[in-house]
C-alpha positions as CSV (number, residue, x, y, z in Angstrom):
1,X,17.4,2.9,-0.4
2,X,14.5,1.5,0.7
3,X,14.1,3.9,4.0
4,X,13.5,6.4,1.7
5,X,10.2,4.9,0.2
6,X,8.9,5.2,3.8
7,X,7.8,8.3,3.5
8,X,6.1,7.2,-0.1
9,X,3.2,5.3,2.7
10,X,2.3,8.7,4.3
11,X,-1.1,6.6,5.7
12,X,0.1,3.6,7.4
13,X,2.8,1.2,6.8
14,X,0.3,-1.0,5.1
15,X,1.9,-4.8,5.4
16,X,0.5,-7.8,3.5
17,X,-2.1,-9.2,6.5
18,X,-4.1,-11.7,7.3
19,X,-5.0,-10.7,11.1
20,X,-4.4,-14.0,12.7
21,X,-3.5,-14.5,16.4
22,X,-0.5,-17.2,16.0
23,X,0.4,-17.9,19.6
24,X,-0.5,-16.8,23.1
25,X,-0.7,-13.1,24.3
26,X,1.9,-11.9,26.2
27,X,1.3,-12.1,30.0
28,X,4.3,-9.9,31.3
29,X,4.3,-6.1,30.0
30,X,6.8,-5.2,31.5
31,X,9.6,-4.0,29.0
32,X,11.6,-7.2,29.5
33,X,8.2,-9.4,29.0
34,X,7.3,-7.5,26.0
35,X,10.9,-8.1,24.1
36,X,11.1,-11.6,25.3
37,X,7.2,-12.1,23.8
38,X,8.6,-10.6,20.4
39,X,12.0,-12.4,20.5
40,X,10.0,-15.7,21.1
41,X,7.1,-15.4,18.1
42,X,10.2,-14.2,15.6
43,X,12.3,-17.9,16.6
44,X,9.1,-19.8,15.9
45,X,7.6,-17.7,12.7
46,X,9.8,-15.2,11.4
47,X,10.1,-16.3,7.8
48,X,14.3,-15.5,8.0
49,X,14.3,-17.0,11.6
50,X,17.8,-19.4,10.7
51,X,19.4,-15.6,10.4
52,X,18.1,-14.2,13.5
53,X,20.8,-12.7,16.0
54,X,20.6,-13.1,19.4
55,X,21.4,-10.2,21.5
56,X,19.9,-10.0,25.4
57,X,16.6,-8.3,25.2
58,X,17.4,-6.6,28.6
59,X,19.8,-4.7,26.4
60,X,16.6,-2.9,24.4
61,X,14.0,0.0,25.6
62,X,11.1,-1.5,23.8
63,X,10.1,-3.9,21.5
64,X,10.0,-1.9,19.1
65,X,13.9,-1.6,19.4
66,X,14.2,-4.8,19.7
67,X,12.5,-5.6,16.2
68,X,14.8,-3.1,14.6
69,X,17.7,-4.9,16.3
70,X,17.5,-8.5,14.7
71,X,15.6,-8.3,11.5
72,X,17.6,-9.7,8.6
73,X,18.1,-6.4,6.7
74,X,19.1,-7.6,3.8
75,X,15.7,-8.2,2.8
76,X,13.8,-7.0,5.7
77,X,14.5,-3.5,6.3
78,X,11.2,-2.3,6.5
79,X,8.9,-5.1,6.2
80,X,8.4,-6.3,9.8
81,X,6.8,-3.8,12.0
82,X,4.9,-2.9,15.4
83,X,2.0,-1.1,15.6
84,X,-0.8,-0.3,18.4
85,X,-3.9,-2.6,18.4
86,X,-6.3,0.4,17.9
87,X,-3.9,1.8,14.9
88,X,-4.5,-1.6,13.2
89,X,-8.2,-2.3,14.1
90,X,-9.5,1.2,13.2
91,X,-7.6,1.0,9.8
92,X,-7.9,-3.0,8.4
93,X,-11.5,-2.7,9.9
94,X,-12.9,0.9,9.3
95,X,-10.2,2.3,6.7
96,X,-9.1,4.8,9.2
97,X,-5.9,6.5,10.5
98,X,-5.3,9.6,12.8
99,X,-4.0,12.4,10.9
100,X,-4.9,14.8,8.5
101,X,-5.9,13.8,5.4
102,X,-3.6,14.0,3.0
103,X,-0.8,12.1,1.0
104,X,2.6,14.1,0.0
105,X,5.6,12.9,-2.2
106,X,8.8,14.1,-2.2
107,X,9.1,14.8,-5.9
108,X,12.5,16.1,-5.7
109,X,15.4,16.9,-3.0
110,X,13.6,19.4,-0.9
111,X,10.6,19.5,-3.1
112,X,7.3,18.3,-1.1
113,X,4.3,18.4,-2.9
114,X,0.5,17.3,-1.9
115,X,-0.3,14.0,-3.8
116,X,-4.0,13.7,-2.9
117,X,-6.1,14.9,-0.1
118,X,-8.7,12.9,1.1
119,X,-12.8,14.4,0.9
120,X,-14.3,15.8,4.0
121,X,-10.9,15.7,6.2
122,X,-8.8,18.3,8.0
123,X,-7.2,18.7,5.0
124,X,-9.2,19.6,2.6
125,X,-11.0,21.8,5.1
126,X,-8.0,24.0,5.0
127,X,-8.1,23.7,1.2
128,X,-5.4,21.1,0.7
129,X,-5.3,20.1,-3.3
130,X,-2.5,18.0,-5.1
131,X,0.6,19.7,-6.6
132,X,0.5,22.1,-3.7
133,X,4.0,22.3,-2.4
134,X,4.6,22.0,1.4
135,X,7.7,25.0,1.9
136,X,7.5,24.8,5.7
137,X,6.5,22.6,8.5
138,X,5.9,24.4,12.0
139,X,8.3,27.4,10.7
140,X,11.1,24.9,9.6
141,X,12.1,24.7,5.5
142,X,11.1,21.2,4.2
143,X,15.1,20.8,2.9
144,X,16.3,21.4,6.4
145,X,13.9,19.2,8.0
146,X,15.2,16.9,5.0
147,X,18.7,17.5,5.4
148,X,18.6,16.4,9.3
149,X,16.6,13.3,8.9
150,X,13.5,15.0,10.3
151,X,11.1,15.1,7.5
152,X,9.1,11.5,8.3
153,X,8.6,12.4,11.8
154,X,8.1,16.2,11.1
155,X,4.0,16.0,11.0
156,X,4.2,14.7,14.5
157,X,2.9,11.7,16.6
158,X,-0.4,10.0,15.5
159,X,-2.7,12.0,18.4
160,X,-6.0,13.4,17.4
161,X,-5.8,17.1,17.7
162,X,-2.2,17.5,17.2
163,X,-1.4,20.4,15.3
164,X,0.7,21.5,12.5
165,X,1.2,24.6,10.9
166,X,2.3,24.1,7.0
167,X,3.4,27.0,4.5
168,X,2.4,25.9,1.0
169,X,2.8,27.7,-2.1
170,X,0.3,27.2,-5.0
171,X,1.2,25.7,-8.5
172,X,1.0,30.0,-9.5
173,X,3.4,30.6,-7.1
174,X,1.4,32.3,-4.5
175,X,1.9,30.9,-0.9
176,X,-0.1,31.4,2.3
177,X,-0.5,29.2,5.3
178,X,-3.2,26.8,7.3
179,X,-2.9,25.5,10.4
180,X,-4.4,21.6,10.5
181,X,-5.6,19.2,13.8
182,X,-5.2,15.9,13.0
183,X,-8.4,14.1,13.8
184,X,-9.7,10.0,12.5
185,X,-9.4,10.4,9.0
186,X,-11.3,7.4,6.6
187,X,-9.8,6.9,3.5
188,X,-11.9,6.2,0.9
189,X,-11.0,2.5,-0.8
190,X,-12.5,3.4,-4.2
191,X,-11.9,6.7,-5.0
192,X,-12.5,7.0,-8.8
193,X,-15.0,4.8,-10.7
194,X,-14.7,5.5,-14.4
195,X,-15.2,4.4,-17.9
196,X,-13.8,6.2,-21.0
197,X,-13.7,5.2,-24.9
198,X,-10.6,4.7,-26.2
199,X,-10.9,4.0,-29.7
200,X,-13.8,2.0,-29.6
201,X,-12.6,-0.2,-26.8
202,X,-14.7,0.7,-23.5
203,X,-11.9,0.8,-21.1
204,X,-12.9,0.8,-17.1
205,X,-10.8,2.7,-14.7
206,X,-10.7,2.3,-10.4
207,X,-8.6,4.2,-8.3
208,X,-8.2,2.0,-5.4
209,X,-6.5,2.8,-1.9
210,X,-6.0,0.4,0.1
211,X,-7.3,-3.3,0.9
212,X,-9.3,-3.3,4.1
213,X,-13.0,-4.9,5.3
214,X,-14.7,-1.7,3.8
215,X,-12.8,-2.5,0.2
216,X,-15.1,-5.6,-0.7
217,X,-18.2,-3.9,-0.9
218,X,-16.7,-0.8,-2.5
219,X,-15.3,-2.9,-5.2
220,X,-18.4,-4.6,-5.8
221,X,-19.5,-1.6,-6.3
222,X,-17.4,0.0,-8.6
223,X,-17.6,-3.9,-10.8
224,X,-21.3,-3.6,-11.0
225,X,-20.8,0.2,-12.3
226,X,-18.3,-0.8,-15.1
227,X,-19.9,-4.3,-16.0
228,X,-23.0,-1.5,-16.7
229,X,-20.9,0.9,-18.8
230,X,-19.7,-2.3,-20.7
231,X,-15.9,-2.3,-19.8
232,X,-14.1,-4.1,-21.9
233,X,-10.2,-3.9,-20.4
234,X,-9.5,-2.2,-17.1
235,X,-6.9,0.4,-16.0
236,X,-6.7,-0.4,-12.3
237,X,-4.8,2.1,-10.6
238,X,-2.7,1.3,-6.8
239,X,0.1,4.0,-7.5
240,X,-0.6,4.8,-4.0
241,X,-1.7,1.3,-3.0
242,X,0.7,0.4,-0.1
243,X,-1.7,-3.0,0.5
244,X,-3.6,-4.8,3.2
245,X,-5.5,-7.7,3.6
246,X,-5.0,-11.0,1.6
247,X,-8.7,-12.0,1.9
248,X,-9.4,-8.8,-0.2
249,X,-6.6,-9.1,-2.9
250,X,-8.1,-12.7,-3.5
251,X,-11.7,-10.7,-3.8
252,X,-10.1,-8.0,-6.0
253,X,-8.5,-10.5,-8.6
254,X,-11.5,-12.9,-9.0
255,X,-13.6,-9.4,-9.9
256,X,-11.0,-8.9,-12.7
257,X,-10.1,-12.7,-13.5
258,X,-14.0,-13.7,-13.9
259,X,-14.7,-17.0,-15.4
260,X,-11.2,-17.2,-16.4
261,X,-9.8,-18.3,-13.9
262,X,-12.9,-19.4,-11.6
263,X,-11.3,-22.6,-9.4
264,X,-7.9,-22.0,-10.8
265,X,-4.8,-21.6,-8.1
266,X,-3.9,-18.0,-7.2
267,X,-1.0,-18.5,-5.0
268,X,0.5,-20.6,-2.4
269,X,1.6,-19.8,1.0
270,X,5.2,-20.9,1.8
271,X,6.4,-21.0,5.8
272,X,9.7,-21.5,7.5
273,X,10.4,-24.9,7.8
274,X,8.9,-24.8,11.4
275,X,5.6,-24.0,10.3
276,X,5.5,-25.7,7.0
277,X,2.1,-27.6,8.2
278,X,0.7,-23.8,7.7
279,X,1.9,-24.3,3.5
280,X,-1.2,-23.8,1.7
281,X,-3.0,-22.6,-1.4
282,X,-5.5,-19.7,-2.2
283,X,-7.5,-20.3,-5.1
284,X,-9.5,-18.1,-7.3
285,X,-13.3,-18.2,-6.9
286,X,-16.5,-16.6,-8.4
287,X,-17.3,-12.7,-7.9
288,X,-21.1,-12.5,-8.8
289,X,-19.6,-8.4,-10.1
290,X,-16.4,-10.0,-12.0
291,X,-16.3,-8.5,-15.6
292,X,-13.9,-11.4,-17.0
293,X,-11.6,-8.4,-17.9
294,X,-10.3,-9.5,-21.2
295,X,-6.9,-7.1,-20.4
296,X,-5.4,-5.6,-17.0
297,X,-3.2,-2.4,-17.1
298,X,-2.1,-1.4,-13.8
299,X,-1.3,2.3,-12.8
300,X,1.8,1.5,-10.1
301,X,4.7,3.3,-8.5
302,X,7.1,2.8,-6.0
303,X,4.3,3.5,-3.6
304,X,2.5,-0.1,-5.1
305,X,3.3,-2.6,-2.6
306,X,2.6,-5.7,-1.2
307,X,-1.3,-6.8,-1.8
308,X,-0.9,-4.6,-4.9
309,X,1.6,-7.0,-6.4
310,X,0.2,-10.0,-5.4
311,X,-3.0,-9.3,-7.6
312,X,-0.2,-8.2,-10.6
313,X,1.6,-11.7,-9.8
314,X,-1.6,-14.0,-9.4
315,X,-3.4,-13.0,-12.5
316,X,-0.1,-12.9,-14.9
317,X,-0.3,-16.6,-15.4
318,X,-3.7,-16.1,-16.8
319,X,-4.6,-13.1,-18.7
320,X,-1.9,-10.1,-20.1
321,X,-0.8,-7.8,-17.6
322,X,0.6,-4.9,-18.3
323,X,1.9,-1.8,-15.9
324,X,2.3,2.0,-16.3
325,X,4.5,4.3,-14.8
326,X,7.0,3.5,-12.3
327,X,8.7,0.3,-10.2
328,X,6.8,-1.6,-7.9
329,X,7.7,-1.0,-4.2
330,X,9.1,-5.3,-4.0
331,X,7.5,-7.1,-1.3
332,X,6.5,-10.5,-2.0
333,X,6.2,-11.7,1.3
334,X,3.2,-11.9,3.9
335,X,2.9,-11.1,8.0
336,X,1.0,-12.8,10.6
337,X,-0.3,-10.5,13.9
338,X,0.7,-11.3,17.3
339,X,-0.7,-9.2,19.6
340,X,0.6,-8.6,22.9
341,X,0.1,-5.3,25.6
342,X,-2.3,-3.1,23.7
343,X,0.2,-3.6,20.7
344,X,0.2,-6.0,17.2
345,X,3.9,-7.3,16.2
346,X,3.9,-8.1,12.3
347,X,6.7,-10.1,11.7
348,X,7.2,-11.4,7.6
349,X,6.1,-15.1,8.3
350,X,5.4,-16.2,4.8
351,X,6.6,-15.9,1.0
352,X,3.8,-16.1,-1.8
353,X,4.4,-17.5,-5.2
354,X,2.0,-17.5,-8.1
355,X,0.9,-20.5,-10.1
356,X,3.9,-20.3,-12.3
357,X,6.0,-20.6,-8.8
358,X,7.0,-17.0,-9.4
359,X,7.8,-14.6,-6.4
360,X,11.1,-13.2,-4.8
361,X,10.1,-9.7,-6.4
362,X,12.3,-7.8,-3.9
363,X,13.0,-5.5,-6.5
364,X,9.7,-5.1,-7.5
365,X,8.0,-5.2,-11.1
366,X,9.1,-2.6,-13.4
367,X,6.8,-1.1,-15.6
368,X,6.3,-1.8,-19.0
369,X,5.2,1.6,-20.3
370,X,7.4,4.4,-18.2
371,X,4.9,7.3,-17.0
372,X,5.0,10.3,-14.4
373,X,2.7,10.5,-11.6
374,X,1.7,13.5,-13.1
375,X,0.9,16.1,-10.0
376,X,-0.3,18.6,-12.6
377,X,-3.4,16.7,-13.5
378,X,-6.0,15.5,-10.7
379,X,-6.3,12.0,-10.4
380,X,-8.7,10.2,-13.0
381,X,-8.0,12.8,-15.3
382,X,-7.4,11.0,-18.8
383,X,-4.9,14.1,-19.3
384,X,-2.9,13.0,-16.1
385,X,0.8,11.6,-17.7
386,X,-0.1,7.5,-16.3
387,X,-3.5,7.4,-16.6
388,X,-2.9,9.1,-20.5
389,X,-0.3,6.6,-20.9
390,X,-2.6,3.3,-20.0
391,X,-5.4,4.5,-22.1
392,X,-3.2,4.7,-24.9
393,X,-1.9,1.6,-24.2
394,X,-5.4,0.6,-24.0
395,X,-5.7,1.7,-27.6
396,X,-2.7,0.8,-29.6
397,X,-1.2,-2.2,-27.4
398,X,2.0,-0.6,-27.1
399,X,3.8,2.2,-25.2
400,X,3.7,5.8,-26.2
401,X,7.4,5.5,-26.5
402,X,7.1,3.0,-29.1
403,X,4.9,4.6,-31.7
């Protein structure tokens, strides 16, 4: 189900954005106004709009409720979203969210375990590390909180200096507790920069979070740094990549397509049929950093969404792609903001297709080497289960399972 890869985005429900004002703001905030502003923008742009219901929006509380009301779920179920304007700004501007630091996974029913904690955050002041399990949650087991339908909320609303009190037992069994306020928390967009030698071949790695403003320049970075180290192929690795901006997958993919595909089409943009005047085209361009990457594996899960698979879908047509460990999250549609009362409504306005006219990847990509996210190792370790598997990949051109 995919309610239950919510809790897979732990930072932010990280859409596929461009943030573009399309339409007035809302001049009436009361609840009525607000609902009538939403139900309004999702007639003119919502990308299912010919499927829309029409209930009263006097009937709804917010318009928050209202959204969850009409979206067409057979597609839609967690695409569309409203956030706060200062939850969106702070985060697609200054890679920032309000909590505390740290990504879990539910690995297994009842089983909560630390993915990665971010440097110089709440979290790791209290000593947070991945493969820590979470046991409790203010004083309530993790499989209760589970069992009631509690667990997603159970860190509590997104308010700095709310605190939580977690009981986590180590990988040696040994438990103790911290107590945690959340506080602005910056993810970094590049976490890992690496190069390794696998067999001769000098193989680049990047761990990359998330694609905000900050991410250009931190990818430039990290280019420069393999292009030095003489990378040959590159293991890029979203398995936690939830998305972002379009401008900055368009960035990301000409630093890995190079002179390749320099000019060539990326994708195209394709509207409702009352916005088809907004159909257009992205195209690739030059990245002075761009190490014409002569072979892209890509680290994914179902935690790799939207901008994530648009660079996998873009640069198939051109160069081999190949991906390790897990399914794709499947969203192969885009959003446009509307903001209105303090608050951004991200309705799915658009579809993207690649220059082979190939999208519609609800279901996601599934991998072509089968690998764990392997909480035992850290991350960037060659020993961790995906990243071993791409470098072997990287090595022999086929899966481990294979040989």
């Amino acid at each position: 189900m995919r309610s239950s890869r919510r809790r897979w985005l732990v930072v932010a429900v990280l859409a596929l954005v461009d943030p573009v004002l399309a339409g007035a703001q809302a001049t009436d905030c009361s609840t009525l106004g607000q609902n009538s502003y939403v139900r309004a923008a999702l007639r003119e742009y919502y990308y299912w709009y010919q499927q829309l219901p029409d209930p009263d929006p006097s009937q709804f509380d917010s318009p928050e409720a209202y959204l969850e009301a009409v979206r067409f779920r057979p597609l839609d179920e967690s695409f569309s979203y409203i956030s706060t304007e200062a939850a969106s700004d702070a985060f697609f501007s200054e890679s920032q969210y309000v909590g505390f630091g740290f990504r879990n996974k539910l690995v297994a029913s009842g089983d909560l375990r630390i993915a990665e904690a971010f440097p110089d955050t709440p979290a790791t002041a209290a000593g947070l590390d991945r493969n820590q399990q979470i046991v409790e949650i203010d004083g309530q087991r993790v499989a209760d909180l589970e069992a009631a339908g509690q667990l997603d909320n159970a860190f509590g609303p997104a308010t700095v200096g709310h605190t939580v009190r977690l009981r986590l037992r180590n990988p040696d069994g040994a438990e103790r507790e911290v107590t945690m306020a959340k506080a602005m928390v910056t993810i970094p967009t590049v976490a890992v920069t690496r190069t390794f030698d696998a067999d001769g071949r000098r193989v680049g790695y990047v761990l990359f979070h998330n694609f905000v403003q900050p991410s250009n320049a931190a990818l430039d970075a990290a280019f420069t740094q393999l292009g030095r180290e003489g990378a040959q192929d590159l293991v890029l690795d979203l398995r936690y990549n939830g998305g972002g901006l379009v401008s900055v997958a368009q960035h990301l993919a000409d630093l890995i397509g190079g002179m390749r595909t320099n000019g060539l089409l990326m994708a195209r943009y394709i509207h409702n049929d009352r916005q088809s005047a907004r159909n257009s085209s992205l195209f690739f361009s030059d990245a002075p950093a761009a190490l014409s990457t002569m072979r892209l594996i890509v680290i994914t899960t179902r935690a790799s969404a939207s901008a994530s698979e648009l660079v996998i879908n873009a640069l198939k047509p051109y160069m081999p792609v190949v991906t390790i460990g897990d399914n794709t999250y499947g969203k192969p549609v885009g959003q446009y903001g509307f903001r209105f009362c303090g608050k951004i409504a991200w309705p799915v306005a658009f579809s993207i297709r690649n220059a082979a006219d190939q999208g519609d990847y609800f279901g996601g990509f599934p991998p072509d080497c089968a690998a764990p996210d392997d909480l035992d190792h850290p991350l960037g370790d060659p020993g961790e289960g995906s990243l071993g598997e791409a470098l072997h990949y990287a090595m022999t051109g086929a899966c481990s399972a294979e040989a």
